[in-house]
N, C-alpha and C positions, 0 to 999 in steps of 0.2 A: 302559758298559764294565764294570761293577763285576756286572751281573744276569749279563751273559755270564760274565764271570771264574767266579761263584755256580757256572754250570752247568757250565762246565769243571769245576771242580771236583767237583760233582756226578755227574756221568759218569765222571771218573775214580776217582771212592771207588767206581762202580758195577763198572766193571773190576777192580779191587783185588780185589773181596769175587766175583767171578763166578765160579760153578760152571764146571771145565772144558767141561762142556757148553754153556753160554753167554758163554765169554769171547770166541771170536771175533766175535760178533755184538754185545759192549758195548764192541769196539775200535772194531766200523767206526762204530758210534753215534758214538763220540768223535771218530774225525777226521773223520766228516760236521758234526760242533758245529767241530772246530778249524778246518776247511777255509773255513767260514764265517765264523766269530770271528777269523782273520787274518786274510783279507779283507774284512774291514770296516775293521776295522785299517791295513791297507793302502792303502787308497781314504782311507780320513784321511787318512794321512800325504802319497799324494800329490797331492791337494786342500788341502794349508798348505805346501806346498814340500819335501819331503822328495826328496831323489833318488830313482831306484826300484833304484840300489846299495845305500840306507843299512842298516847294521850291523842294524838293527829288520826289515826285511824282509826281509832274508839269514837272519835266526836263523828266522823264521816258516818260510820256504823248506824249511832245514834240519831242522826237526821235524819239517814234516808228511811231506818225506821220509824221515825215518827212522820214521815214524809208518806209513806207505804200506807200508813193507819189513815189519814188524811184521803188518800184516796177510797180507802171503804165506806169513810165518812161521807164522801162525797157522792159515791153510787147510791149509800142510803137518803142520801138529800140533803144532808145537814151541812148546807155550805158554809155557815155562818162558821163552822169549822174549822175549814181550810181557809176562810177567809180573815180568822185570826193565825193560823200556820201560817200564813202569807205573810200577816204585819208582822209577826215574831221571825222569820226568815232573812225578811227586809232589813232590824237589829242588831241580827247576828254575825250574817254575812260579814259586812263592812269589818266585824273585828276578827273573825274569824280571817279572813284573807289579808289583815295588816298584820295580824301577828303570828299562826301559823303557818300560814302559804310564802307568806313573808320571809320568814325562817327558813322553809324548806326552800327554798329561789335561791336564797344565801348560799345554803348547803350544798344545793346543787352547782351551782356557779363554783364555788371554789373547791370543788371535786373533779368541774371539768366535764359534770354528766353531760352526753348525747341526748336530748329524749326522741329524738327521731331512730335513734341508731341501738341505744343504751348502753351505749361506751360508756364507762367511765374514764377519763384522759388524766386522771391523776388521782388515783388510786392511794397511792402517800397521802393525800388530804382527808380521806374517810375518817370518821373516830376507831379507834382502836377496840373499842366494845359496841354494841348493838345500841342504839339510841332508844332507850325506853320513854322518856316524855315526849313531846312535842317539838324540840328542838326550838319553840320563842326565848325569851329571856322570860317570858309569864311562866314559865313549867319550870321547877326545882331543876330536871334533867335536860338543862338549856344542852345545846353542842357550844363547844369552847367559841370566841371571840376569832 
């Protein structure tokens, strides 16, 4: 999780610093990395019991569709666009990955999950119902302590 986060981040200083002439082509870079990076994300969570409503998946959802619009925005020329998608990205992340992804690293760590493999090695540690929020201490439907 932590090398993805690296190149997320990577890609998106790539966008930031991009010559108009190559910013729409270091957007789609990006959401081709986020498109995958949430989806990996997402096959975690719903391999430890996460619902496929939870708070964590809804937000993945929601970026990479406003990620997705950004690039139309960006074939039509309005970088100025994406080039605010960019500074709002840059915001978010940062909390996004302390307290979601954070959470979910927890979750998976004391379940024991694989993710090369998608073992789960301790199945007894799963929550007993389907995680409908987020799984941080920010979501009402934390997972226990």
């Amino acid at each position: 999780m932590d090398d993805t986060h690296r190149e997320f981040v990577d890609l998106l200083a790539l966008v930031q610093n991009a010559a108009d002439a190559q910013l729409a082509h270091a957007w789609l870079a990006l959401i081709t990395h986020t498109d995958a990076h949430f989806g990996q994300e997402d096959r975690w969570m719903a391999a430890t019991r996460f619902a496929s409503s939870n708070c964590h998946s809804m937000q993945h959802r929601v970026v990479l569709q406003v990620m997705r619009e950004g690039a139309v925005l960006a074939a039509d020329g309005n970088l100025g666009a994406v080039r605010n998608m960019a500074s709002e990205l840059a915001l978010w992340f940062p909390q996004h990955a302390q307290s979601m992804d954070a959470a979910l690293a927890l979750h998976l760590r004391r379940a024991g999950y694989d993710p090369l493999t998608g073992v789960v090695n301790r199945p007894a540690e799963l929550p007993a119902d389907l995680v409908q929020g987020c799984g941080s201490a920010a979501c009402s439907d934390a997972l226990p302590a």
